[in-house]
C-alpha positions in Angstrom: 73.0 10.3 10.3 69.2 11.6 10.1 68.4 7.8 10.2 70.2 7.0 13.0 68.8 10.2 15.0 65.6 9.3 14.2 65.9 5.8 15.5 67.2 7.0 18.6 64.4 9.3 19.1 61.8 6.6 18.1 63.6 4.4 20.7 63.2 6.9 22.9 59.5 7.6 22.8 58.7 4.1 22.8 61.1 4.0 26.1 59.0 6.7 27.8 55.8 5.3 26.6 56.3 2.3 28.1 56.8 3.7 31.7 54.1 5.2 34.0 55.5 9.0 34.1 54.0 10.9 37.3 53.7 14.9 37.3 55.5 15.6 40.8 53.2 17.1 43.3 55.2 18.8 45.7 54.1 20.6 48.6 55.5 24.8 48.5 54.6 27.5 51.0 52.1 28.5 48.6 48.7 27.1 49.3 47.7 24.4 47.3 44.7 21.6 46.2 42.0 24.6 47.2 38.9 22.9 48.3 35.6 24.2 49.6 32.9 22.5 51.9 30.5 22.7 54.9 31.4 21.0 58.3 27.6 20.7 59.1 26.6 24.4 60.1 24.0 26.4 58.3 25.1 26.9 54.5 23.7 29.9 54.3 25.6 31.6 57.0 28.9 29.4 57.1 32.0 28.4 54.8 34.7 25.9 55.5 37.9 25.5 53.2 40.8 23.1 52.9 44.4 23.2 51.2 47.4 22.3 51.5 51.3 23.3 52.1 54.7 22.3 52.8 55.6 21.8 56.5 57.5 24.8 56.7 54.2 26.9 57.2 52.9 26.5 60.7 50.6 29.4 60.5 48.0 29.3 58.6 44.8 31.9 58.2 42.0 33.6 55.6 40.9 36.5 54.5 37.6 37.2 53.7 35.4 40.1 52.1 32.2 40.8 51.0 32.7 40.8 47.1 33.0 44.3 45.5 33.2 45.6 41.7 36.1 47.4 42.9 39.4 45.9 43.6 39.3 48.2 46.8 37.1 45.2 48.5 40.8 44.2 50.3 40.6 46.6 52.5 37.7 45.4 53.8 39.1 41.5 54.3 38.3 39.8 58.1 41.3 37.4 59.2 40.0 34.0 60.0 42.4 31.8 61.7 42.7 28.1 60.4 43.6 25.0 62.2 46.7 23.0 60.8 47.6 18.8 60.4 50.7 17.3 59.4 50.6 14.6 57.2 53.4 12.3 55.8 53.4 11.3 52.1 56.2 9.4 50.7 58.4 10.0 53.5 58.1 13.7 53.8 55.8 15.7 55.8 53.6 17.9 54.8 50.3 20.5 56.1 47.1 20.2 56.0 45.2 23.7 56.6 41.4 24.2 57.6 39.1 27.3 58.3 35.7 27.9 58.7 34.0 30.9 57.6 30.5 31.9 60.2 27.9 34.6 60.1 27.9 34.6 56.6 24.9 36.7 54.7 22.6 34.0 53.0 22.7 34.4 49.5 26.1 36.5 49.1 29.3 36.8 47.6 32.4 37.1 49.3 36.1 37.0 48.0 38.1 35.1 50.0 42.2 34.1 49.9 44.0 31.6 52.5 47.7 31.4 53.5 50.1 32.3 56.1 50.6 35.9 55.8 52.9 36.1 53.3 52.5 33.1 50.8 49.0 33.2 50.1 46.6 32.0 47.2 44.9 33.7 44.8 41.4 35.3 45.6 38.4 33.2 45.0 35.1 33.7 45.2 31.9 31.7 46.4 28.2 32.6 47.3 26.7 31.2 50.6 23.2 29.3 49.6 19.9 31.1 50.2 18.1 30.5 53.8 14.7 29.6 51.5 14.0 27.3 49.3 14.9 28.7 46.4 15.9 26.6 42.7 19.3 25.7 42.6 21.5 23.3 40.3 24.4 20.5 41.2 26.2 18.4 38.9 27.1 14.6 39.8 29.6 13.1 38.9 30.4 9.2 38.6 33.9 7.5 38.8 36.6 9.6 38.3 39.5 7.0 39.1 41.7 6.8 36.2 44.2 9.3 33.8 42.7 12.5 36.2 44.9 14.9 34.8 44.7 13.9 31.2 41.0 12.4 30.7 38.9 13.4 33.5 39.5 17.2 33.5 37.7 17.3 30.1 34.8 15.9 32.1 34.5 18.4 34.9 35.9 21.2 32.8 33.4 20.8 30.2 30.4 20.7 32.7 31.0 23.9 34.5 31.9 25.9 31.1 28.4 24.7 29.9 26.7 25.6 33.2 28.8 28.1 35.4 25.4 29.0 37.7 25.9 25.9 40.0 25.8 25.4 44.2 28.2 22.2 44.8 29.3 19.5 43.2 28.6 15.5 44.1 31.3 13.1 44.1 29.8 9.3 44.1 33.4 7.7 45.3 36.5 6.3 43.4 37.7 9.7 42.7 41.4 8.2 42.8 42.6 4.7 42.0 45.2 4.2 44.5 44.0 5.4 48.0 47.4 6.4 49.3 49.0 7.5 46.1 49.9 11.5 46.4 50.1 11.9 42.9 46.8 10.7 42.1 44.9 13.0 44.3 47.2 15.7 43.5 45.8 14.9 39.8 42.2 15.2 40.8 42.9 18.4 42.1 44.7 19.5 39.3 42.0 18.4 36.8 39.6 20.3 38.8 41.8 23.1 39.5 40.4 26.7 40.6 36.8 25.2 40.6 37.0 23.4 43.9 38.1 26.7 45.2 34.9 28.3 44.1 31.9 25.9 44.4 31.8 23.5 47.5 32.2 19.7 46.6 30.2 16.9 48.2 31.8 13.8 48.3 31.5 9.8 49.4 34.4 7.5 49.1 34.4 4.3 47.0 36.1 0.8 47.6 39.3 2.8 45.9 39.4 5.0 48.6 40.1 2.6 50.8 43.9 0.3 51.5 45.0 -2.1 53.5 47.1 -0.5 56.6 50.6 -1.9 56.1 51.4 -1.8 60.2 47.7 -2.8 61.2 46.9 -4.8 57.7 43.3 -3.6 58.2 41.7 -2.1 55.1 41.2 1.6 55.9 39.7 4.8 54.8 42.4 7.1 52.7 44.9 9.1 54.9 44.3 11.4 52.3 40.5 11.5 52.7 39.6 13.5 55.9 43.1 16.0 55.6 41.5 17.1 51.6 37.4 17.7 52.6 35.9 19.1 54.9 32.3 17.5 55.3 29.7 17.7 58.1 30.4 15.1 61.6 26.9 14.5 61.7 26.8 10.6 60.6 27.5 7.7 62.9 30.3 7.5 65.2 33.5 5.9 63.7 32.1 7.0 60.1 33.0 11.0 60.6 33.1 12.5 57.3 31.9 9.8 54.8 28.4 9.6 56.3 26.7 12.9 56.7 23.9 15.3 55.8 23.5 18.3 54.3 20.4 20.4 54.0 20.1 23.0 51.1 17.4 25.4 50.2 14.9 23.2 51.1 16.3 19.8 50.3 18.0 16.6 52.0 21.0 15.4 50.7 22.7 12.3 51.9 26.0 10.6 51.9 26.5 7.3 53.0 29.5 5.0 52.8 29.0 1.9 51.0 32.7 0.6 51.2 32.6 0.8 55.1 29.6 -1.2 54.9 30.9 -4.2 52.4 34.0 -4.4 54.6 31.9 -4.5 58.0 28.5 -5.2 58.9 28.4 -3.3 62.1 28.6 -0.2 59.7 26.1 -1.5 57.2 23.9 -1.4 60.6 24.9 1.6 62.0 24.5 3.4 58.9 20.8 2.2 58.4 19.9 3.2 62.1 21.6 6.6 61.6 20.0 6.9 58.1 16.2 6.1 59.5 16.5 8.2 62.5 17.6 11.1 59.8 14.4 10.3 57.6 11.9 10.0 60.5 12.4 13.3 61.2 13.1 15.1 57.6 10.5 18.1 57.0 12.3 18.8 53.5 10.6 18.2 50.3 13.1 15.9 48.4 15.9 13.8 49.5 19.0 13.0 47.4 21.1 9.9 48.5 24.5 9.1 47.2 26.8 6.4 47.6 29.6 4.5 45.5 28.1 0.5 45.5 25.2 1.0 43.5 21.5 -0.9 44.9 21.4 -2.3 41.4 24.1 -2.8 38.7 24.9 -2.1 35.9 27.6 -4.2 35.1 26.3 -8.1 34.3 27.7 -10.3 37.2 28.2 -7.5 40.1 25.1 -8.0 42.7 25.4 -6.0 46.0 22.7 -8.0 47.7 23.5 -7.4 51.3 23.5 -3.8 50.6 20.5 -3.7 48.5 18.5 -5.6 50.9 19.4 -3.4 53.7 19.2 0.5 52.2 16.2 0.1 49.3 13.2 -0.7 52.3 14.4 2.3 54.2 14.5 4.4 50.8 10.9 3.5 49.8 9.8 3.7 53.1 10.8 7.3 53.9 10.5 8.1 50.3 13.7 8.8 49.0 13.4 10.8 45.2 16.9 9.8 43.6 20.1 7.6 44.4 23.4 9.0 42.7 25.5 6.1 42.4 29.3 4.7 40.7 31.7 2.1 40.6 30.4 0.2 37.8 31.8 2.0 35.1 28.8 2.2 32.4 25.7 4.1 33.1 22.1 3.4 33.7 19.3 5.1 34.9 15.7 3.6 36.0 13.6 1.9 38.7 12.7 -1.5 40.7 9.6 -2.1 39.3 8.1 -5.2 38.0 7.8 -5.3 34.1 4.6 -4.5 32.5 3.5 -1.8 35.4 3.7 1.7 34.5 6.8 3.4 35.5 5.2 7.3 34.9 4.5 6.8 39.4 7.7 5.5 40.8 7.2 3.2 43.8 11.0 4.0 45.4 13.1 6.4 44.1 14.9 7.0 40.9 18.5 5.0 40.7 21.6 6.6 38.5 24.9 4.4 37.9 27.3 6.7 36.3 31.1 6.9 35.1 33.0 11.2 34.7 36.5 8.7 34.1 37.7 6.7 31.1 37.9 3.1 32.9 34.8 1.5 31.0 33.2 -1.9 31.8 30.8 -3.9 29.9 27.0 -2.8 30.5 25.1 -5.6 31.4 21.3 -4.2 30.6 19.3 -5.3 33.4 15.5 -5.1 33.6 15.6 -2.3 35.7 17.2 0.2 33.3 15.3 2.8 31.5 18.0 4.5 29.5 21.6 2.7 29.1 25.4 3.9 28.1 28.3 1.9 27.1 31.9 3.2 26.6 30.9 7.2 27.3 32.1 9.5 30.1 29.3 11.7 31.7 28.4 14.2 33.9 24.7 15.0 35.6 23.5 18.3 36.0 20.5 18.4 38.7 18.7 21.2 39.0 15.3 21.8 41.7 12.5 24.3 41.5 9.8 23.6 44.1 8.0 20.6 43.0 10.2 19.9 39.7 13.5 17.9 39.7 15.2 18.4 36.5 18.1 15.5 35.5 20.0 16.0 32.7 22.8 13.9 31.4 25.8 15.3 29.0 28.5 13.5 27.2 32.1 14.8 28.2 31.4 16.9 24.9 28.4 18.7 26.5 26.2 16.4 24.1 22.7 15.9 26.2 22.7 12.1 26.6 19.5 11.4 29.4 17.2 13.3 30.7 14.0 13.4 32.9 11.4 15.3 35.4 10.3 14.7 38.4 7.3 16.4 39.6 5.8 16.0 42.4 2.0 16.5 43.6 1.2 18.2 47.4 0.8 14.7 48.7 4.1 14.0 48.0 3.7 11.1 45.0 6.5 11.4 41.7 5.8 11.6 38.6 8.3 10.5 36.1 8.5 13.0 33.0 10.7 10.7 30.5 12.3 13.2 27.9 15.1 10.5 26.4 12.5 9.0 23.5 13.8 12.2 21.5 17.6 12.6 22.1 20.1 10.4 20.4 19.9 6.3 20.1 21.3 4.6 23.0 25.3 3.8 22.5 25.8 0.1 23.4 28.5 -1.2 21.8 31.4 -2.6 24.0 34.4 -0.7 25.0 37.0 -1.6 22.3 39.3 -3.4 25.3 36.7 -5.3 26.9 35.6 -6.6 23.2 39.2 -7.8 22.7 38.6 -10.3 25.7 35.2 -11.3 24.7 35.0 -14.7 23.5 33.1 -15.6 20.4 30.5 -17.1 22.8 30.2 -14.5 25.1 29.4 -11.9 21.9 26.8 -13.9 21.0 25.5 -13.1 24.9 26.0 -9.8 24.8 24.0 -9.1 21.3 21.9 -11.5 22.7 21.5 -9.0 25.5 20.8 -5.6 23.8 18.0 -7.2 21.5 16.2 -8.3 24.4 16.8 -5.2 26.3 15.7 -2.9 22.7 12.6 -5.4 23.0 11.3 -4.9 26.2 12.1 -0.9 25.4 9.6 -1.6 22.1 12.6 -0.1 20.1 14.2 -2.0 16.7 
């Protein structure tokens, strides 16, 4: 009989295992998927929050307070009315809530809580960015995309419990894999949890952000996108909230869309008119660019010519310092420059190609890689001091995998400050499932590969 039961439950297991199992994300009147950003106002003196309920709640407000020691701050708490948007997933509909906080205090806590008057969320807390240009950190992360809930919170949950003290966080696209699918993004949020609530994300969409339209058969942005964020309008018309600037303590940051651009060429243009107007005119001391499509691969075979060719002249030009980058599922960090020159004065700016998400591609190496990873989730924590931009690359296990300085002199010129010669040798090998596919020939390329790329390094 214990045989038999045992059977059954083996049967079992291997029944569930073989199906895709989604946690249900259903909409209550309690606010959920908490999510902080800026909709282009000063960040020192503004706030903007999203979240989400069912479509019972049709009012939806804040409450916000000037953070206290004592739990007495409540009584204190402003009412902010929000604005609301329906939304229908998988048939049912559901609301989408936004307010904007103004005439913050630079530099200051507050406590804040959003619902409808009676269901509301928990307090959070955030503190509105300093009107100087004072240091500050951010961390970056690379593609998200796959097993959110069960592999990529270990990524953004171990970089904030290693480094709490940070301003926002950088998303560079393919957060989800399925544009449309609810339960996916309700995983990101999940994985992320009470953090979104409490530090302001930053975010560009990928290629997996976007689907084709099933009544117009166009491929379009997520209708999931614009209803979770709130980021600034400022970007080219038709490209609202995946092209846009922000400006914090002193420095540039950038998003542009990259997917919008393979998929039309008008947009490619548009967003390198937009982008050189925005440069012309920048009077801030760095400028950080993200996007999905990186300007150079990492993954052998993937060449994004047409976007390369357009975005890296205006990046030299108008000096850009660093380009945070995804969607190739390894990680490499370096420069275009030729081989042979010194590296320690960067002509163009510093390019990152990284992966937060377990999905992992083969790495393919290329000349224009400094440091290299294979088959290792990461996260980037960025941190700027006046001249000094600090990079630092951890392993999901808080392991410091890359890191570097920039430093630059009063007439603006980089120097690179190297610091990887004395972490940890470079993890190459292939990801166990692409290895399975390789042929025996195209092993022999890829060891091929790494000894030439440990050559040029100087490294045995």
């Amino acid at each position: 009989m214990k045989i038999v039961l045992t059977c059954c439950l083996l049967m079992t297991s291997l029944w569930v295992s073989s199906q895709e199992i989604h946690k249900e994300y259903t909409a209550t009147k309690f606010p959920d998927r908490v999510i902080l950003g800026w909709n282009g106002g000063d960040v020192s003196k503004s706030q903007s929050v999203n979240w989400r309920t069912d479509s019972s709640v049709t009012v939806a407000i804040a409450e916000i307070a000037l953070s206290t020691g004592s739990p007495d701050f409540t009584k204190n708490a402003t009412k902010v009315n929000a604005s609301t948007e329906a939304l229908i997933v998988n048939g049912q509909t559901v609301h989408y809530h936004q307010v904007h906080f103004t005439e913050l205090k630079p530099n200051t806590m507050y406590d804040y809580r959003v619902g409808d008057g009676t269901y509301w969320s928990e307090w959070f807390q955030f503190t509105t960015a300093s009107d100087k240009a004072d240091p500050f950190s951010f961390l970056y992360f690379g593609d998200a995309q796959n097993d959110l809930r069960s592999m990529w919170s270990r990524t953004i949950r171990n970089a904030y419990s290693k480094m709490p003290e940070i301003s926002f966080m950088v998303h560079a696209g393919d957060l989800i894999n399925n544009a449309n699918y609810d339960f996916q993004w309700g995983e990101w949020f999940e994985a992320g949890g009470w953090l979104n609530g409490m530090v302001p994300s930053l975010a560009s969409p990928g290629n997996h952000e976007y689907a084709r339209n099933t009544t117009t058969k166009n491929i379009e942005l997520s209708e999931h996108w614009k209803p979770s964020f709130v980021h600034p309008q400022n970007g080219p018309q038709g490209l609202e909230e995946t092209v846009y600037s922000v400006v914090h303590q002193g420095v540039l940051f950038v998003s542009l869309d990259s997917q919008a651009a393979m998929l039309d060429s008008s947009k490619m243009e548009s967003q390198a008119q937009w982008l050189e107007k925005l440069l012309t005119s920048n009077k801030n001391k760095w400028v950080v660019v993200f996007h999905h499509h990186p300007v150079y691969s990492t993954k052998a075979g993937r060449n994004n010519e047409e976007w390369r060719n357009v975005m890296e002249a205006i990046y030299k030009k108008y000096k850009v310092d660093i380009v945070l980058q995804g969607h190739d599922h390894t990680y490499g960090r370096g420069i275009n420059m030729p081989l042979g020159s010194s590296r320690k004065h960067p002509y163009g700016p510093i390019y990152v190609v990284s992966v937060s998400g377990p999905k992992m591609y083969d790495i393919g190496l290329q000349d224009w890689m400094d440091r290299a990873a294979s088959n290792v989730q990461l996260y980037q924590l960025i941190s700027i001091d006046n001249n000094n931009l600090s990079y630092k690359a951890y392993e999901a296990t808080g392991t410091l995998y890359d890191a570097f300085d920039l430093i630059k002199d009063n007439a603006g010129k980089n120097e690179l400050v190297d610091r990887s010669a004395d972490l940890p040798k470079e993890q190459l090998d292939l990801p166990p499932a692409v290895k399975e596919k390789f042929t025996e020939e195209q092993m022999k390329e890829y060891e091929s590969r790494i000894e030439a790329y440990k050559k040029r390094k100087g490294l045995k």
